[in-house]
N, C-alpha and C positions, 0 to 999 in steps of 0.2 A: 450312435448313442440315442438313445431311448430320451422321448422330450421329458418325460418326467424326471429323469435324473440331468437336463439342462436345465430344469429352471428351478430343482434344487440349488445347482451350482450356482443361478445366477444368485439366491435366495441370501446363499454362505458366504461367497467369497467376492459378488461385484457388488451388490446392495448396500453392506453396509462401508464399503470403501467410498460410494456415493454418499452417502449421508454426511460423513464423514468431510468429504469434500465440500458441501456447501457452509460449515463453520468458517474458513480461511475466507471465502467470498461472503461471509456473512453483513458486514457495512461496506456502503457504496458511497461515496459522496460526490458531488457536482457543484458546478459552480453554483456562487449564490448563496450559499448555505444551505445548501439540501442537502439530506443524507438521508437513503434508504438501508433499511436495516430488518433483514431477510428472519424472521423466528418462526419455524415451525411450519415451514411451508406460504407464510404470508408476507406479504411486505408492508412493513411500516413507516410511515414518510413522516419526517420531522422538517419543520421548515426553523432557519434561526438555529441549526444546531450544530452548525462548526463553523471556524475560523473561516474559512474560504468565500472570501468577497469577489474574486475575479471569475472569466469563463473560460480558464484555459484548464489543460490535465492535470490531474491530480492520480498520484502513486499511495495504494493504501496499504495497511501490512493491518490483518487480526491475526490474535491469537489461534492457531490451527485446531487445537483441542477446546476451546469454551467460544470463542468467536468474536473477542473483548478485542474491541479496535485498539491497536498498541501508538503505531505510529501513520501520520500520514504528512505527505508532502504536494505543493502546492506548483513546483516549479521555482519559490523563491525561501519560504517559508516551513520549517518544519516543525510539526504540530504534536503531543502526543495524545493520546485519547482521551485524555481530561482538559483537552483545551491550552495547554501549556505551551507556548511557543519556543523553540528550543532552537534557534539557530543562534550557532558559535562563530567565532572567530576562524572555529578548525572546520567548519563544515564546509563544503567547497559546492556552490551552487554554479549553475549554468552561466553565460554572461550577458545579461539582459534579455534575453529573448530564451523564454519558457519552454523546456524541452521534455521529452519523455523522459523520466527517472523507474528507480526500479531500487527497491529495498530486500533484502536478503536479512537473513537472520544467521549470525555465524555460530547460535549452540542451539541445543535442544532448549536451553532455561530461558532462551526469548531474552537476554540481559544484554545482548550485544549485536549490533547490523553492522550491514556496510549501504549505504546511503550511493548509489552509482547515478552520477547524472553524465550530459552531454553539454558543452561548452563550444557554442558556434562562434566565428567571426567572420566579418561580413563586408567586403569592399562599400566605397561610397554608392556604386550601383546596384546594389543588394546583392552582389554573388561571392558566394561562402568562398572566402581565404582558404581557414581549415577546419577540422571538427575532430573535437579529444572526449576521448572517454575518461570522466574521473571518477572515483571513489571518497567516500570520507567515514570514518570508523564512530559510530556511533556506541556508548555506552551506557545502558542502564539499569543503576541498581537503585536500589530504596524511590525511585519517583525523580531522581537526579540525574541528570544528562550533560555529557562532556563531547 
């Protein structure tokens, strides 16, 4: 294949699926209250600008098409991008000790997840009993969360 017509191809069909791609990773957050927040090629550092007081993982979820942080979670705590704290009765967190989570979005309209963490437990000598993967269904319409 003739380079000109590869890097037509890469021009069409892999360039803007990259662009594309850095919207979903466009807010980062850390402990502390940091959040990096990726526009246009640059990063912009807000100190003070989320919930997040501890220094363990944090699971982000933005919007894929605008890059508008929806929800994030903290390991105990879930947040959505206006700072709202939204953990329920029904929402099924780790059990004391802060795990890797991981949010999914169950439509195209972004109105619904599923929230998936990890629940360890831990003999008196620290060696893990068992470890469950759970889920909890997250719903949002109008700004309200169930």
């Amino acid at each position: 294949m003739n380079y000109k017509y590869q890097i037509i191809f890469i021009f069409i069909f892999i360039l803007p699926n990259m662009l594309q791609c850095q919207k979903t990773t466009k807010n980062w957050l850390f402990f502390n209250q940091l959040r990096f927040e990726f526009i246009e090629g640059t990063a912009k550092f807000n100190f003070n600008s989320s919930s997040l007081a501890e220094d363990d993982r944090t699971t982000v979820f933005s919007h894929p098409q605008t890059g508008e942080l929806l929800l994030y979670f903290d390991g105990i705590n879930l947040w959505s991008g206006n700072e709202l704290n939204l953990v329920k009765e029904n929402i099924k967190i780790g059990s004391g000790l802060r795990q890797t989570s991981l949010i999914l979005p169950l439509n195209e309209s972004f109105d619904s997840f599923y929230l998936f963490t990890c629940q360890t437990n831990f003999d008196d000598n620290g060696l893990l009993i068992s470890s469950d993967i759970t889920y909890s269904y997250i719903s949002r319409t109008d700004d309200s969360y169930s």
